[in-house]
GUDOTI-401421 format. One record per residue: x, z, y of N, C-alpha, C, CB in turn; residue in three letters. Coordinates in steps of 0.02 Angstrom, whole numbers, plus 50000, padded with zeros to 5 digits. Each point is the difference from the previous one (the first is absolute). Glycine has a CB too. Layout:
XZYXZYXZYXZYALA;...
END
This chain:
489095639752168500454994649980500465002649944499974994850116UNK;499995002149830500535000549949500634995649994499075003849948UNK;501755001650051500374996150012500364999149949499905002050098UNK;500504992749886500374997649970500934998450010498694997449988UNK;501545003949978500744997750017500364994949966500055010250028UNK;500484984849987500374996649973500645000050027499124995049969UNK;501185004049972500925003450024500514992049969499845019049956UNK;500384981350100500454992750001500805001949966499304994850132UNK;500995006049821500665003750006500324993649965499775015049994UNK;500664981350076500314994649977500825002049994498994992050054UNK;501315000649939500775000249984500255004150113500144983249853UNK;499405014550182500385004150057499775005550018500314991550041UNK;498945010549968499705003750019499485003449962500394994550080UNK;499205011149947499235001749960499725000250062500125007649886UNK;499314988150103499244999550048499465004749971500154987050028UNK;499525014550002499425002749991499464998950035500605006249966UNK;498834991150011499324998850035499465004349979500314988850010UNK;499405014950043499145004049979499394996450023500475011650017UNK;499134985349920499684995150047499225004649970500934984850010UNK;498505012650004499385001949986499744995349939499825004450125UNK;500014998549836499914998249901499534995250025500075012149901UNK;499264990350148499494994249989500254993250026499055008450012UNK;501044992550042500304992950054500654995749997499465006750075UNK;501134998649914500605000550000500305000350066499914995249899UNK;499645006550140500115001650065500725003950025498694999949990UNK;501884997750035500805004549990499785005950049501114989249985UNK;498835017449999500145003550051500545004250032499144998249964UNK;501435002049995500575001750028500734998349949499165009150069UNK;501284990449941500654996949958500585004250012499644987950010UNK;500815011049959500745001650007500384997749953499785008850050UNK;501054991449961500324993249985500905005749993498964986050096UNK;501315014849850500845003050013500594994749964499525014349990UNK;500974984050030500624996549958500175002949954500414995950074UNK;499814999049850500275001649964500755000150030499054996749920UNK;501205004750021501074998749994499904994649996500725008349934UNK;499964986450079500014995049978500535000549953499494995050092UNK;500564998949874500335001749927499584998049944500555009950046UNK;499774987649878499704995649958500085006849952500284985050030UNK;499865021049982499915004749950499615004950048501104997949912UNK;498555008650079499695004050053499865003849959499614994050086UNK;500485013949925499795006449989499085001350012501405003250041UNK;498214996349885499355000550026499665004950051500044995649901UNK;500455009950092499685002150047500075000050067499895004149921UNK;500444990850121500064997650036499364994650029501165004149954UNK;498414994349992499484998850000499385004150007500644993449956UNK;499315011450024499635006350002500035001950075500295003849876UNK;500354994750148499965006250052499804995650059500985009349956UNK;499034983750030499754994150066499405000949972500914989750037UNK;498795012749921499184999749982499615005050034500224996349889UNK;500175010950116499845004350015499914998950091500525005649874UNK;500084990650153500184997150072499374997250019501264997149984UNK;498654998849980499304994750015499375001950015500444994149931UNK;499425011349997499425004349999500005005350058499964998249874UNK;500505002050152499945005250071499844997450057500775006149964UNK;499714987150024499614994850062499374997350001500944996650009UNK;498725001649932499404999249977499645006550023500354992249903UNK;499745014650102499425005550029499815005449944499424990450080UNK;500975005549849499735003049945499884998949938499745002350072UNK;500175000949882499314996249961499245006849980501174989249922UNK;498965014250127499585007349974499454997350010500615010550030UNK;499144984350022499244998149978499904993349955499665005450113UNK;500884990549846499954996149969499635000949924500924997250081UNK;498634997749897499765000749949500354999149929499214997750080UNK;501214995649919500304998349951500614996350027498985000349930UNK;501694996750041500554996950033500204996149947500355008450083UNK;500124988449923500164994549943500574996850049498684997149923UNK;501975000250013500564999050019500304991549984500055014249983UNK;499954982250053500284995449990500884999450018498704996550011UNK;501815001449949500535000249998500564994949970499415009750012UNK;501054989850031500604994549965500004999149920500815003750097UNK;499354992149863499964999449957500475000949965499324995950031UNK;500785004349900500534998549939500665007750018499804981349996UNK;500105021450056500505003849986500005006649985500334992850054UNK;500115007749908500235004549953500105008450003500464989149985UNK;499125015050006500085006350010500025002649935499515000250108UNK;501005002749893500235005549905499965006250004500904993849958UNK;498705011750010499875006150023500245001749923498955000450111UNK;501405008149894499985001149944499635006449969500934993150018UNK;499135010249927499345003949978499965003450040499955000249902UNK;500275002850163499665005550063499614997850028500775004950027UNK;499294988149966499744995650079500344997050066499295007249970UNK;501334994550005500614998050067499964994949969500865008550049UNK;499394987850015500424993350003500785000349988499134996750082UNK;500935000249870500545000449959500544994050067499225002749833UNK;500704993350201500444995750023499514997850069500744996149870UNK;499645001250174499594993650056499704994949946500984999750118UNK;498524999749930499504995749951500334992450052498515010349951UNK;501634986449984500154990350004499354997350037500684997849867UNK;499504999150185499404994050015500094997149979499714999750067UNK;499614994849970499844993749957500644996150018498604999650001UNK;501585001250036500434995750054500865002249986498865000250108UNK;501305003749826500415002150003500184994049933499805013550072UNK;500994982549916500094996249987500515000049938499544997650111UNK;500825009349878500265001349967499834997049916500165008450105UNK;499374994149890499524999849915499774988950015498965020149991UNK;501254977350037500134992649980500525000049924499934995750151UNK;500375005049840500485000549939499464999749950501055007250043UNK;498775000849958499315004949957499644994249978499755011850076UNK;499874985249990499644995149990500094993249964499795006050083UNK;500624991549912500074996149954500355000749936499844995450089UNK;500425010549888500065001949927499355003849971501305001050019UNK;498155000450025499315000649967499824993749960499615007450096UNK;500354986749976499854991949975500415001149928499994991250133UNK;500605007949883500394996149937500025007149925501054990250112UNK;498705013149915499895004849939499184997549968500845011950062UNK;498774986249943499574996849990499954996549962499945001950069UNK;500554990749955500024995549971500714999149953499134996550093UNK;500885008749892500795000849953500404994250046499555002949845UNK;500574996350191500504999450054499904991950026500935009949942UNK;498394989350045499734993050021499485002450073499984993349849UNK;500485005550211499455001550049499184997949996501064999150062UNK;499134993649930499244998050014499355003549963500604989150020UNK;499955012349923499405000949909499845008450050500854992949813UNK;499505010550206499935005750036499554999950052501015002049970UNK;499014995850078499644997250052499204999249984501144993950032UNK;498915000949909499144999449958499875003849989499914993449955UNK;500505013750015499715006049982499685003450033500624999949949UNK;499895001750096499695003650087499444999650017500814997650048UNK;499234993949965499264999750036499345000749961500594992650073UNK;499315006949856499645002749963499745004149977500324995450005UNK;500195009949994499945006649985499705004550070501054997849905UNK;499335002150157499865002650031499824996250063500535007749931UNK;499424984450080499854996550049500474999150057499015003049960UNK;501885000350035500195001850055500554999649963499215005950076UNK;501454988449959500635004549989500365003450032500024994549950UNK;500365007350008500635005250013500294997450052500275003549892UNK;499885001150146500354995150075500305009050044498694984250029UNK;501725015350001500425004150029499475007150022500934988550042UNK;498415009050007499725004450013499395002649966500574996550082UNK;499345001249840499565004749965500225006749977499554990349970UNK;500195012150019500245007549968500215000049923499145005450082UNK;500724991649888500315000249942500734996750000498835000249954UNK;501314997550065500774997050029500345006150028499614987650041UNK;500145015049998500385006850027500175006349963499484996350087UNK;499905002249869500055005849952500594999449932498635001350039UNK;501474990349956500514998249957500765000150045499034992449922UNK;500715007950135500795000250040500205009349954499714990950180UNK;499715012649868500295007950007500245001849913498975004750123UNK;500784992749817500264999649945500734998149994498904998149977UNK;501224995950034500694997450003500355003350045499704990049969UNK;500185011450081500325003250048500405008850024499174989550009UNK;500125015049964500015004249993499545001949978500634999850054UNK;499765003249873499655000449946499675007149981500754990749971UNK;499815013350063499815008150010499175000850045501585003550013UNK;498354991850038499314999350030499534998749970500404997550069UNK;499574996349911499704997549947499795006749927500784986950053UNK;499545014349927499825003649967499555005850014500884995249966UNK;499285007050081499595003350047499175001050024501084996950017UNK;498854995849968499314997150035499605003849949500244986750054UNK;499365016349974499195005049970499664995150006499935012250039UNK;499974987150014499274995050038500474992650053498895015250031UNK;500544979449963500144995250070499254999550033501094991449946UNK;499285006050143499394999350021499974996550050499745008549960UNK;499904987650067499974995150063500225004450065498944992249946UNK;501175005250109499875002350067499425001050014500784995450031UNK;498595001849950499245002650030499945006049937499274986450061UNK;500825014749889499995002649937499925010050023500914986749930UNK;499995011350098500355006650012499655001150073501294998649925UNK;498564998150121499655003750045499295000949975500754996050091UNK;498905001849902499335001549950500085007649995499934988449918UNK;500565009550029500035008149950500385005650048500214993649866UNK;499975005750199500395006150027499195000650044501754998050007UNK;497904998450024499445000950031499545003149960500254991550063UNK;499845009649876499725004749945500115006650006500134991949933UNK;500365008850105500375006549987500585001049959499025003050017UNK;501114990849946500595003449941500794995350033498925001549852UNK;501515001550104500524996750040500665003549966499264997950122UNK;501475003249910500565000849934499605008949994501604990350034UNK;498615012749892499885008749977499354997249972500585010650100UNK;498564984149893499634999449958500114997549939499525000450081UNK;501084999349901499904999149901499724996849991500005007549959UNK;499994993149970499384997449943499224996450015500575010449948UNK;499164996550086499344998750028500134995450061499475011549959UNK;500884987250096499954996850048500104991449972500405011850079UNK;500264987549863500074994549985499384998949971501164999849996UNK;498435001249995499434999449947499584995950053500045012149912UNK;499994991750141499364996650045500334994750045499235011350010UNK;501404988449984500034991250022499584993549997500865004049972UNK;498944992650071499484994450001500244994150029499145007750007UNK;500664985049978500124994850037499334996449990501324999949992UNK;498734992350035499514996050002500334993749970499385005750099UNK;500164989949868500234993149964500274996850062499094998349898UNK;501025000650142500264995250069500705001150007498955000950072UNK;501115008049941500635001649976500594999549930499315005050080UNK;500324995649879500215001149948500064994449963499645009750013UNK;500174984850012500134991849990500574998450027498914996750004UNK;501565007850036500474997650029500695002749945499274999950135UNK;500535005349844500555003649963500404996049953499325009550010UNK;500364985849949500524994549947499745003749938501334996650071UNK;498205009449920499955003949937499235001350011501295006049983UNK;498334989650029499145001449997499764992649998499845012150080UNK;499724987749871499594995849962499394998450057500365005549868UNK;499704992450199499185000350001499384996149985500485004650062UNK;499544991149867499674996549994499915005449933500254987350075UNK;499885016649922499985006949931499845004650027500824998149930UNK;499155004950139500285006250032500495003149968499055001650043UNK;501444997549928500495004949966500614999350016499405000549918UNK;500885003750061500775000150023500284996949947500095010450067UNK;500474987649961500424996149925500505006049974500114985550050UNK;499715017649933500595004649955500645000149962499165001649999UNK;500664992049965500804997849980500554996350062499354997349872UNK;500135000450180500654997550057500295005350015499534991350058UNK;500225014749966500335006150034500535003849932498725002350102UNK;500984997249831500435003249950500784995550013498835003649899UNK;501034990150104500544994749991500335000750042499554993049955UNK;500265006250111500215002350046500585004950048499104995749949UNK;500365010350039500055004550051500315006049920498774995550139UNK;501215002249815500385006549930499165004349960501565005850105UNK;498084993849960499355006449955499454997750063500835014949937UNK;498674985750023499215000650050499905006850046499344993549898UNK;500775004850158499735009850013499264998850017501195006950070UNK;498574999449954499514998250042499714995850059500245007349952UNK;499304987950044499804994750043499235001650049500694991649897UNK;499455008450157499195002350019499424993349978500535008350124UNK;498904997449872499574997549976499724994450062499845011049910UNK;499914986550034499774992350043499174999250025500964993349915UNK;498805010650138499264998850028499654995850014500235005950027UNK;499064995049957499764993950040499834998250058499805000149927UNK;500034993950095500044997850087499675006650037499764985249988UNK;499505017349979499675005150035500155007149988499234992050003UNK;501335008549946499815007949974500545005850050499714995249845UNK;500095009550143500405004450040500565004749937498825000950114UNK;501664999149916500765002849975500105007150016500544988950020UNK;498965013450008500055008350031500045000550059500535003749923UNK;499565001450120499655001250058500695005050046498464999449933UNK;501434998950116500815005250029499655007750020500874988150079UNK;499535016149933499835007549990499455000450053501235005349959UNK;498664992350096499664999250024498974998049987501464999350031UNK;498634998449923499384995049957499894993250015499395009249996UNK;501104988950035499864990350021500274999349932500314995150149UNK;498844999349810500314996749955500564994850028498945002149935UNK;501404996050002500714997049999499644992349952501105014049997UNK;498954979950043500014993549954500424997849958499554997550069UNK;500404997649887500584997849962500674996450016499105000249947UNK;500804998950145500554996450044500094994049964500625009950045UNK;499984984849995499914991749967500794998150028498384995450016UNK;501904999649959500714997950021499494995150083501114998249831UNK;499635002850206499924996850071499474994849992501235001650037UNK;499154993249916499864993050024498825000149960502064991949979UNK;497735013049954499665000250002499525003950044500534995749919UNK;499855008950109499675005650051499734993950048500925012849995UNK;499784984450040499664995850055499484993749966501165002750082UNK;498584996249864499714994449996499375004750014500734990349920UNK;499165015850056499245003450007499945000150082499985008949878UNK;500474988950172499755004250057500164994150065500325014649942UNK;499704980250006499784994050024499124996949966501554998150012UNK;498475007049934499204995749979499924994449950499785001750114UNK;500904998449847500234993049951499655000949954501104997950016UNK;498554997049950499584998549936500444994049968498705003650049UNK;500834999049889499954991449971500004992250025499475007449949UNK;501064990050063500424992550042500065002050070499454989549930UNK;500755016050073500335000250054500705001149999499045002950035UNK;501494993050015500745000649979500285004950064500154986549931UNK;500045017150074500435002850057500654999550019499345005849978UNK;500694989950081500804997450026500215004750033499884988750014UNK;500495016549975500445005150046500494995650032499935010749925UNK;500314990050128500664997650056500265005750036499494988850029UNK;501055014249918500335002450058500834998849987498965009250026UNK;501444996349978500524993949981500244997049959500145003050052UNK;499654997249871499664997549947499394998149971500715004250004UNK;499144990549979499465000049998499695002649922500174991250103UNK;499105010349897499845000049944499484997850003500565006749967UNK;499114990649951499354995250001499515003249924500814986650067UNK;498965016749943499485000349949499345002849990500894999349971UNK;498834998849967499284999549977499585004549993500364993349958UNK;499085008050032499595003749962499504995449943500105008850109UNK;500064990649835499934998349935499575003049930500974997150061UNK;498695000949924499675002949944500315000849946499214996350038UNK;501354998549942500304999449944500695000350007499124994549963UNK;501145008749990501035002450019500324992150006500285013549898UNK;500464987250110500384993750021500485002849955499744995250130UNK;500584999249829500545002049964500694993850022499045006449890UNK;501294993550152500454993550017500855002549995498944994350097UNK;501245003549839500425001649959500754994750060498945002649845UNK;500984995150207500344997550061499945005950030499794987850009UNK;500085020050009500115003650025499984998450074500455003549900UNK;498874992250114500074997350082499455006650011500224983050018UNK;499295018249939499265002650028500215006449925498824985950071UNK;500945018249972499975007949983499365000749990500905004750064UNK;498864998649869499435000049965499985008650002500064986949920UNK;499655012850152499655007750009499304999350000500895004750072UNK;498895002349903499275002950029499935002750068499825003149892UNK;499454992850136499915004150059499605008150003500024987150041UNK;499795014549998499605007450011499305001249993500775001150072UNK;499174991349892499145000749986499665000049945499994995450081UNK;500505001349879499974998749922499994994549985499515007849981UNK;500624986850067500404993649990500784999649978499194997150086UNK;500974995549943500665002449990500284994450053500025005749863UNK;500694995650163500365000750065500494994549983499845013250036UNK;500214979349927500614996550020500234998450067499764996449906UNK;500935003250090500225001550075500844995649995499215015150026UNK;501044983850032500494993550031500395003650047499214989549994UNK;501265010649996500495002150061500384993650036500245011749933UNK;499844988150120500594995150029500335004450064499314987149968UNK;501165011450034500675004150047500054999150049500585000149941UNK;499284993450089499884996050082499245000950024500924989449974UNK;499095012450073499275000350047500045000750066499495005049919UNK;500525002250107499954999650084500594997650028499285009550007UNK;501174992149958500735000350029500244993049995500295012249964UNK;499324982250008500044994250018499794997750072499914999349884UNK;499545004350145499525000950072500595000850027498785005849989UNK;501335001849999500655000450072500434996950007499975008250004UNK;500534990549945500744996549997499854993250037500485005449878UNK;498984989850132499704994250018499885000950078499464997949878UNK;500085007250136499715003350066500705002250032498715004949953UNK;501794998150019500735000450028500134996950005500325005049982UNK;500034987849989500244994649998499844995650071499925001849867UNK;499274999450131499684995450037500025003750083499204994849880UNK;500845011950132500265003850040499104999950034501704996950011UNK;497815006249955499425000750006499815007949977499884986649985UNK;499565014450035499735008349971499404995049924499875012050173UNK;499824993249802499594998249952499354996050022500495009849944UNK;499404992350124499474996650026500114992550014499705010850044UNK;500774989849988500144993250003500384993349954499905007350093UNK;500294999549863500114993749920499434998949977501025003849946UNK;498295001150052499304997649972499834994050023499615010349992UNK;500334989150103499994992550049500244996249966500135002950101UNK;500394997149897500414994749988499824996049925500915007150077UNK;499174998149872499554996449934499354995649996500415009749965UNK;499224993250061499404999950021499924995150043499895010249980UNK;500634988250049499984990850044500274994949979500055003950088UNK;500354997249832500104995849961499784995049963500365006750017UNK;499584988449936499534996349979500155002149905499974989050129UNK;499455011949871500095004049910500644994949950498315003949992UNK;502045000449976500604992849966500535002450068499054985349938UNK;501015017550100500275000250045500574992349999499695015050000UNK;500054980350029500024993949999500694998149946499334999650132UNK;500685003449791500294998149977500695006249980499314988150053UNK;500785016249986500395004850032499865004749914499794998850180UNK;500685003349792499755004649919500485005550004499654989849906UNK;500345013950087500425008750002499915003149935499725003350125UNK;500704997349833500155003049949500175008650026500444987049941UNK;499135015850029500155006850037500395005249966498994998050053UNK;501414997749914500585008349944500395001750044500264996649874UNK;499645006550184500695003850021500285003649977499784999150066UNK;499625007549883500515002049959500005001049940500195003250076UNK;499884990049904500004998249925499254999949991501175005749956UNK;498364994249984499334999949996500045003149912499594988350108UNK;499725015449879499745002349960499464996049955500385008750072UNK;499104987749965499614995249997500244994350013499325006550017UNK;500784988449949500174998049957500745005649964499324987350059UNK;500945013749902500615005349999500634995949992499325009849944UNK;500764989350132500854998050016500045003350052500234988749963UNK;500235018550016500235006150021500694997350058499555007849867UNK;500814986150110500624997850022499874992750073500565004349845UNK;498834994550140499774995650053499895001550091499474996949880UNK;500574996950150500135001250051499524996750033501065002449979UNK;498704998750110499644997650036500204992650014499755011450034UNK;499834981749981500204996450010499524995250054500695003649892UNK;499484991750155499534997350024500104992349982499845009750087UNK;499544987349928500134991149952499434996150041500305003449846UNK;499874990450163499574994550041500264999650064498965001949944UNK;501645000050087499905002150064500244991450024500265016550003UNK;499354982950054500064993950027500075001150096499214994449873UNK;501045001250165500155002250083499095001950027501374989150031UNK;498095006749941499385000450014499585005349978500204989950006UNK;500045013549932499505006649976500375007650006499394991449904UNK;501275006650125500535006550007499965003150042500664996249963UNK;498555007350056499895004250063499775005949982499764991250067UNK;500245013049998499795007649989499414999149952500355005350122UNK;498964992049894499395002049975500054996849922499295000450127UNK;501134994049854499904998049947500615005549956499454986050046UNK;500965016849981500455004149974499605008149980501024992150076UNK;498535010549973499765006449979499384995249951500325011150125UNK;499324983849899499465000349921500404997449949498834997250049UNK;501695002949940500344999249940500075003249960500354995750041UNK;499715013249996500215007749988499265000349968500985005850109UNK;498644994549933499345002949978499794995449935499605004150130UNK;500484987149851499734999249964500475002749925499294991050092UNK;501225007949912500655005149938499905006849980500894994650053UNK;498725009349997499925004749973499505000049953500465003950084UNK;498844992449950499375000349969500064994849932499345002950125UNK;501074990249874500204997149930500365004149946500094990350065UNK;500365014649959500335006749964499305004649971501235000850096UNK;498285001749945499415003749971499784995949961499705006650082UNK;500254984249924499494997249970500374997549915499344996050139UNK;501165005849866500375000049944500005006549959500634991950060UNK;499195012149968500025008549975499114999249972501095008850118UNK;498444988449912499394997549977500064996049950499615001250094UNK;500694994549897499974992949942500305006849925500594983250106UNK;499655019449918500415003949928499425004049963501305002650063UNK;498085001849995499585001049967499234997349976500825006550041UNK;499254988350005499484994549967500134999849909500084991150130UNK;500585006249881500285001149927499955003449973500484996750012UNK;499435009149979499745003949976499345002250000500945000650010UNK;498634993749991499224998650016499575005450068500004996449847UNK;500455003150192499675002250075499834993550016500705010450046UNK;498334992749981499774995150041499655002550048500024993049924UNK;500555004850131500155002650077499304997550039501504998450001UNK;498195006450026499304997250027499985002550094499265002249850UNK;501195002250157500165002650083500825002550004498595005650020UNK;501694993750040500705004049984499825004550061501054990649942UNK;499265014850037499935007150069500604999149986498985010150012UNK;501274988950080500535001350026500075008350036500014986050009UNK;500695016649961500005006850025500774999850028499055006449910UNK;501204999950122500815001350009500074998250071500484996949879UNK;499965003650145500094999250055500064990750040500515013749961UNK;499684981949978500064993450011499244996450025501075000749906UNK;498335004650055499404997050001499845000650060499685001549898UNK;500215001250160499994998150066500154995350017500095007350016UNK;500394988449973500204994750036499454994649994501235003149984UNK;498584994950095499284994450002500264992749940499595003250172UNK;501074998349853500304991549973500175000249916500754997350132UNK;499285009249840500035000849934499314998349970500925008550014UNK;498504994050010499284999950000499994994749976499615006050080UNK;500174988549984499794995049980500404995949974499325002050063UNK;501294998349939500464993549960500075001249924500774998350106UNK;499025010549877499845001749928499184995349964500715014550039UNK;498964984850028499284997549980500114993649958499405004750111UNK;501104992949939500224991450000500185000349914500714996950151UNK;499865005449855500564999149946499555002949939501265001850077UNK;498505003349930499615001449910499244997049995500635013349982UNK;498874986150065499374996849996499665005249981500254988949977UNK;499925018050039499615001949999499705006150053500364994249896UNK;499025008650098499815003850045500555006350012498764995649970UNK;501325007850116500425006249971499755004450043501094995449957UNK;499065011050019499965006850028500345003450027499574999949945UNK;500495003250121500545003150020499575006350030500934989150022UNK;499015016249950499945006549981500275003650087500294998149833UNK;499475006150179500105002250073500915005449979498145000950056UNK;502444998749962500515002649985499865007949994500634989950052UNK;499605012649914499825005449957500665003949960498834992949987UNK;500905011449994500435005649945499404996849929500515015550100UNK;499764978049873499684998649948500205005649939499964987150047UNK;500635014249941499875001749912499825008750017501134989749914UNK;499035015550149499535004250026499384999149994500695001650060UNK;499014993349966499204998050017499794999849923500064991550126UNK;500325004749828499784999949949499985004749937500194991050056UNK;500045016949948500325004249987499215004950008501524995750037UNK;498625004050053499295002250001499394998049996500535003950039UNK;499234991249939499364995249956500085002649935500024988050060UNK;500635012249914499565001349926500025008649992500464987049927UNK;499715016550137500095007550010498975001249990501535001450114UNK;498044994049957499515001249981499624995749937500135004550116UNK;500084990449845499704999449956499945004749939500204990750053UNK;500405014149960500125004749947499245006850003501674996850016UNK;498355002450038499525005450010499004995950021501445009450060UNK;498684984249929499304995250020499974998749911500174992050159UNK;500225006749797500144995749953499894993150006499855008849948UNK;500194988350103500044993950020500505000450055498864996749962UNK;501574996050034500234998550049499564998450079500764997049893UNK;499415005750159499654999250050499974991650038500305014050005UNK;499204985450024500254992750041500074999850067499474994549925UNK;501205009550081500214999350086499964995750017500615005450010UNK;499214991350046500134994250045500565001750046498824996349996UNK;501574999350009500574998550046499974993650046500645005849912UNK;499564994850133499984994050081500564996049954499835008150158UNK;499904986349812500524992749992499744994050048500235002549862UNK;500114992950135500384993350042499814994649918501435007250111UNK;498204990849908499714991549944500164993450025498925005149969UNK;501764993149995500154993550019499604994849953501195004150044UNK;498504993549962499784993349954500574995449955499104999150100UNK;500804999849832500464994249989499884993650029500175005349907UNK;500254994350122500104995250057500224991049958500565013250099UNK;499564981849921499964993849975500875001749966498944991150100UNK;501025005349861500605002349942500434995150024499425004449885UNK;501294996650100500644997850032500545000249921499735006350155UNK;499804990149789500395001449948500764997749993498915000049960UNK;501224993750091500594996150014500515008150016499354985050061UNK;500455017949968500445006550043500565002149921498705007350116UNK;500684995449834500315005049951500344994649949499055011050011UNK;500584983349996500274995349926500954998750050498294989449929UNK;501765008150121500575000950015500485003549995499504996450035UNK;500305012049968500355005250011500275000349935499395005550092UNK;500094993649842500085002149930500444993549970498775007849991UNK;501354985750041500404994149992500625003850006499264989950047UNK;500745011549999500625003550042500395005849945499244998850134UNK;500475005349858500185005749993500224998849883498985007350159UNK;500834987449835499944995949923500774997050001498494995549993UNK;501414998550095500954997149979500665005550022499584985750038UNK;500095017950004500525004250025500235005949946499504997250121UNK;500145004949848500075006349960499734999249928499895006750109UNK;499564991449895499805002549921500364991649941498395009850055UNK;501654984449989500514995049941500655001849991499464990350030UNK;500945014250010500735002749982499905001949945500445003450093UNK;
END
């Protein structure tokens, strides 16, 4: 048996899965916490990698490994190879400012004319948690750092390259062999991937000077090998890691639920949406990755399932004995504030309520159908951007729910997938670990759940989107 590894290193934790290259058969795992915190010492990451890989058994009989990892944030090394500062997450909020004097530097101080630029140039704007925003913070901010910067590099980037062997004291030569993948490097605000190239003058404008940028691999090639001899893959950002290890092609959309939701594609052709709703990434295959965030998801489930003084099982019942339209019953789900559509300042609301439809079961399918009109709105943005949605794989922890299932069937019309729960962007980490060494991607099979698109309930969403038009978007 030849084994394979994939390494999960998210905003809380690093996973690790050793599965078998031919089958993908898992044969053993391990799992350590990150810090919490919107800034983090990388090597604090390293050393939950190292945690994992012990709980995992190893990697001395592994063949090849590959790293999937959080995205957009910011690691600055300088000519030794140290890390010059805590590397910024995505999630770190500061560089919002950053972010919109990129826009308005653009457009000589016309957002929108800026905005068109963005999405053109690089398919993606500027927004708090890309990296080029951060990199214009640490400029403005601290400038002595900034100046500093030799090299930048992703979170999958810098573990890559320490699983190489190199790390702070390799210099010159170590910055040299820095590597990323287009999936990642679509996130940064400074890579072309409809060019493969980096944008050079953003980072001059920017960040004061270009340093060194790791090189950009392809889906199959190998980046070097750790001292050991397990080749090393080109690793992929989370959200494309997990689309490989769900099995996503061409029109397939992937609805994550967990306590945000996210919604996106795998696409032949880039997305450029100068509305900054859909993020014009590449995925890990040599497609490319538009993608939807919204802010409300599970935590609409619970707050409802509390309310209603029920466990999850029995808020599923209860939906699920409702009559679709939940007889009229509509739930606006911004509790906290929303992203999709982008009213950051908006609030949850409920509407229709009458003495005859104001009951438990019509109250939880209200929850469930708000969330899934929220995904189906995070869908309409990339239709627009010529996605044509042909299956949705449901993943995350929300996708379990029986009553999300089928009331998702209802509400979009179309067929769906729910993938057996998993260490997706791990699973998918290690797929392209053995395609690196097959030169093909492998075709694991995984235990999914096939709901049928079920008879359509278009009245459900045209309501919700009535709704959500007088309440918010005519102000």
């Amino acid at each position: 048996m030849t084994l394979v590894a994939g390494i999960d290193s998210s905003t809380q934790s690093c996973k690790v899965v050793i599965r078998d290259a031919a089958t993908g058969a898992l044969v053993r795992s391990g799992r350590a916490s990150h810090p919490e915190g919107t800034e983090v010492d990388p090597q604090f990451w390293f050393s939950a990698l190292q945690e994992a890989i012990a709980q995992a058994g190893g990697l001395d009989d592994v063949a090849a490994i590959s790293v999937g990892g959080q995205q957009h944030g910011m690691v600055v090394l300088d000519e030794s190879g140290a890390v010059i500062r805590p590397a910024l997450l995505w999630n770190d909020t500061r560089s919002a400012a950053a972010a919109t004097d990129i826009i308005a530097d653009a457009g000589n101080g016309d957002a929108e004319a800026g905005a068109a630029y963005w999405a053109q140039r690089t398919g993606t704007l500027p927004v708090s948690s890309i990296t080029l925003a951060k990199l214009r913070w640490l400029k403005d901010n601290e400038p002595e750092n900034a100046a500093n910067v030799a090299a930048i590099c992703l979170p999958h980037d810098w573990l890559s390259w320490r699983l190489a062997g190199y790390g702070p004291g390799s210099g010159a030569e170590g910055l040299a062999a820095l590597a990323t993948d287009r999936s990642d490097a679509s996130g940064t605000g400074y890579y072309r991937a409809t060019e493969n190239a980096y944008d050079l003058e953003a980072l001059e404008q920017h960040l004061g000077h270009v340093p060194i940028l790791p090189a950009v691999a392809g889906p199959l090639d190998s980046i070097g090998t750790t001292p050991a001899g397990a080749i090393i893959g080109p690793g992929a950002g989370d959200n494309a890691a997990a689309g490989l290890g769900v099995g996503a092609k061409v029109g397939d959309v992937v609805m994550s639920l967990g306590t945000s939701g996210t919604v996106f594609a795998v696409a032949d052709t880039p997305s450029a949406d100068a509305s900054g709703l859909v993020a014009g990434f590449a995925d890990a295959t040599g497609n490319y990755l538009p993608l939807v965030c919204t802010l409300n998801a599970t935590r609409i489930f619970d707050a409802t399932a509390s309310l209603l003084q029920v466990d999850l099982e029995e808020f599923n019942d209860l939906a699920l004995s409702a009559n679709p339209g939940s007889d009229g019953l509509t739930l606006l789900p911004y509790f906290d504030g929303e992203r999709t559509p982008n009213l950051p300042e908006a609030t949850g609301s409920l509407h229709g309520i009458t003495r005859a439809n104001y009951t438990a079961a019509n109250l939880a399918r209200s929850a469930v159908e708000a969330v899934i009109c929220s995904l189906a709105d995070g869908l309409r943005a990339l239709e627009a951007q010529g996605v044509e949605a042909q299956r949705i794989i449901l993943v995350g922890g929300g996708a379990q729910s029986r009553a999300l299932q089928q009331i998702a069937a209802q509400v979009l019309g179309l067929p769906i997938t729910v993938p057996a729960p998993g260490e997706y962007v791990a699973d998918g980490a290690a797929r392209q670990a053995a395609g690196v060494l097959a030169g093909a991607f492998p075709d694991w099979t995984r235990d999914t759940t096939q709901v049928p698109a079920a008879e359509s309930t278009p009245q459900v969403l045209e309501r919700y989107r009535a709704l959500v038009k007088s309440q918010w978007l005519d102000k």
